[in-house]
Phi, psi and omega in degrees: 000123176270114152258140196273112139353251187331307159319284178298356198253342186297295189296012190242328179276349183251335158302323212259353170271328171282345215245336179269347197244336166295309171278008117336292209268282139005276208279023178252350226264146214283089168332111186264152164195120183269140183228133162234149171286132194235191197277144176119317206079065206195123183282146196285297171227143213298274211230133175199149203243148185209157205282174193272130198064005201303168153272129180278154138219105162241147164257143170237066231246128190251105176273018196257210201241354190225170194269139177242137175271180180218128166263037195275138148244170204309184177293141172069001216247358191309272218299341171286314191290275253281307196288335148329314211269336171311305191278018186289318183072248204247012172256328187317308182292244221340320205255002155093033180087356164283083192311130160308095182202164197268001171284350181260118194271316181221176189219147142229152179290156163326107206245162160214166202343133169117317234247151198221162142179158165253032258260160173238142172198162176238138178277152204331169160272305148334108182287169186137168176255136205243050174016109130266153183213136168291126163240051150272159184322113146089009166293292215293003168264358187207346166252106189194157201211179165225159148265125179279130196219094200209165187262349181310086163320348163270334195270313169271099175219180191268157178259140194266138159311313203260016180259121165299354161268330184243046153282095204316156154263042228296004194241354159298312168224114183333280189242159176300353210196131189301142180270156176262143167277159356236158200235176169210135166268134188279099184194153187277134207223130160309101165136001185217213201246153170303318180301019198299138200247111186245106205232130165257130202248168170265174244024057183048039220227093180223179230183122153244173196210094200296108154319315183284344188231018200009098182195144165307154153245336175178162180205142227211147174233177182107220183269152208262325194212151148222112177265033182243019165268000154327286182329296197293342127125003188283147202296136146080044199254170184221189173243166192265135158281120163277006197240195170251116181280120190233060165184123157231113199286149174230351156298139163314298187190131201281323145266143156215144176271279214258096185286004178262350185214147195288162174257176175269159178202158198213097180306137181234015194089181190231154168234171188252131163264080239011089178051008154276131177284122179271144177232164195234131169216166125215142216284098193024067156072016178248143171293151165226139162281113181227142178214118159274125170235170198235155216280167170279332164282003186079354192286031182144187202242167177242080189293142147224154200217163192203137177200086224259017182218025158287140179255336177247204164261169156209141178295128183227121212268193184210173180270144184287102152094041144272205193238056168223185198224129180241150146230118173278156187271333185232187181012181189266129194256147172208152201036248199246031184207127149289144144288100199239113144278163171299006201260308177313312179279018155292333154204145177195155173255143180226114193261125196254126164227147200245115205269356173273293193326288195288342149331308219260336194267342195251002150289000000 
């Protein structure tokens, strides 16, 4: 068989111009990068970087127990876009938590367990760091990340699924950044109900507060969680307290409008009060308001309570012969129950101090 020379060397220059213009084509081709939500309140990964003008293709999938949104905004704009999204109110579900503002550059909507989706954007022209955030009620102070928008050629790559190096490591570092108190997390604590509310205040002061029984359940002092065997994703895992607890309720339930018998009480939920959670509940069909805060000397807690449609009186019991000192803003205390009229329990406060804490403060 005779071959023309001349043909195949044709034919061999026009494969090596298709086989350069495919990979031309490839490498212009869209930076994938899948992010998922997880039990806690927490993106699967912190961070992640793509080159200036790059093409995006992210996915966003929510594997957790509760429903989440995806946000990226300008460099610095997160804690404005979150509080933005607080005051939407009774616009929120319609708009998926999501403000009209020009800080908000891209979105995916409210998703809820199960549900994935994706958008494509090209990223800035601008290098810089560009917040992702969940801004459903009460996320957007503890769930969040960054894009990274950089010319670093070691740093801006695509991401591979199947490389065990570039799998997050998520129990190493929470977040990108230190979070400031107070945040709160959604997470299961031994001793209290899965709906358990783990919320941390400053002066090392944290406190959790069961959604299944609307009640304080314990409060604690020191450093607040180790959340990683959560993180890390092991079945029926909780989270550990690191600090020390000097407050465990032991009352049936601490209001009562019928002081001889315990009440139903039915959880409505919580708002954010410059980042403190108001939790809304109510006690045999009445509302009640509760919001915690931590005394300024760190020895204890600040109950304020709001109940703005009380007609009679109510009663607020404490525990018996524990090792804290109550102070009311109201009504009469006798043994272990305040005595509230109703013009009193439309707001009244309760300052809890802890006779260990300060034992411990003056060693």
């Amino acid at each position: 068989m005779i071959v023309d020379l001349k043909r195949l060397q044709t034919l061999l220059f026009v494969l090596c111009i298709i086989s350069l213009q495919c990979k031309r084509n490839n490498s212009n081709g869209p930076v994938s990068i899948s992010i998922k939500a997880l039990d806690g309140l927490k993106f699967d990964k912190v961070r992640f970087n793509v080159k200036p003008g790059s093409k995006v293709s992210l996915t966003f999938e929510n594997v957790s127990d509760m429903p989440h949104n995806m946000v990226i905004t300008s460099p610095g704009a997160r804690e404005k876009v979150v509080s933005a999204g607080l005051q939407l109110e009774g616009k929120g579900p319609e708009m998926n938590f999501i403000p009209a503002m020009d800080e908000v550059l891209w979105s995916i909507p409210v998703l809820s367990p199960g549900q994935s989706k994706s958008i494509n954007f090209v990223a800035p022209s601008e290098t810089g760091v560009y917040p992702y955030v969940c801004t459903y009620p009460g996320h957007g102070f503890t769930m969040f990340g960054e894009m990274h928008v950089t010319m670093d050629e070691d740093s801006a790559q695509e991401e591979k699924n199947d490389s065990a190096a570039n799998k997050p490591k998520i129990s190493e570092n929470p977040h990108p950044y230190p979070l400031t108190p107070p945040y709160l997390y959604h997470v299961f604590i031994d001793g209290a109900t899965p709906a358990s509310i783990a919320v941390a205040l400053p002066n090392q002061i944290s406190y959790c507060w069961d959604a299944g029984t609307c009640s304080l359940r314990f409060a604690w002092k020191g450093d607040f969680l180790d959340m990683s065997d959560i993180w890390e994703g092991h079945f029926d895992a909780s989270a550990k307290i690191l600090g020390d607890i000097f407050f465990t309720d032991n009352t049936a339930f601490p209001i009562r409008l019928n002081p001889g018998s315990n009440p139903g009480v039915k959880y409505k939920g919580y708002r954010l009060v410059d980042r403190y959670p108001e939790f809304h509940y109510q006690v045999d069909g009445v509302d009640v308001y509760e919001l915690i805060t931590s005394k300024a000397d760190s020895l204890g807690l600040v109950r304020e309570f709001r109940i703005p449609n009380a007609n009679k009186p109510v009663w607020y019991y404490v525990n018996a012969d524990d090792a804290m000192k109550y102070e009311f803003s109201a009504g009469a205390f006798d043994k272990n129950k305040l005595k509230l009229s109703a013009a009193e329990a439309k707001k009244f406060t309760v300052t809890m101090t802890s006779y260990h804490l300060a034992y411990k403060m003056k060693d």
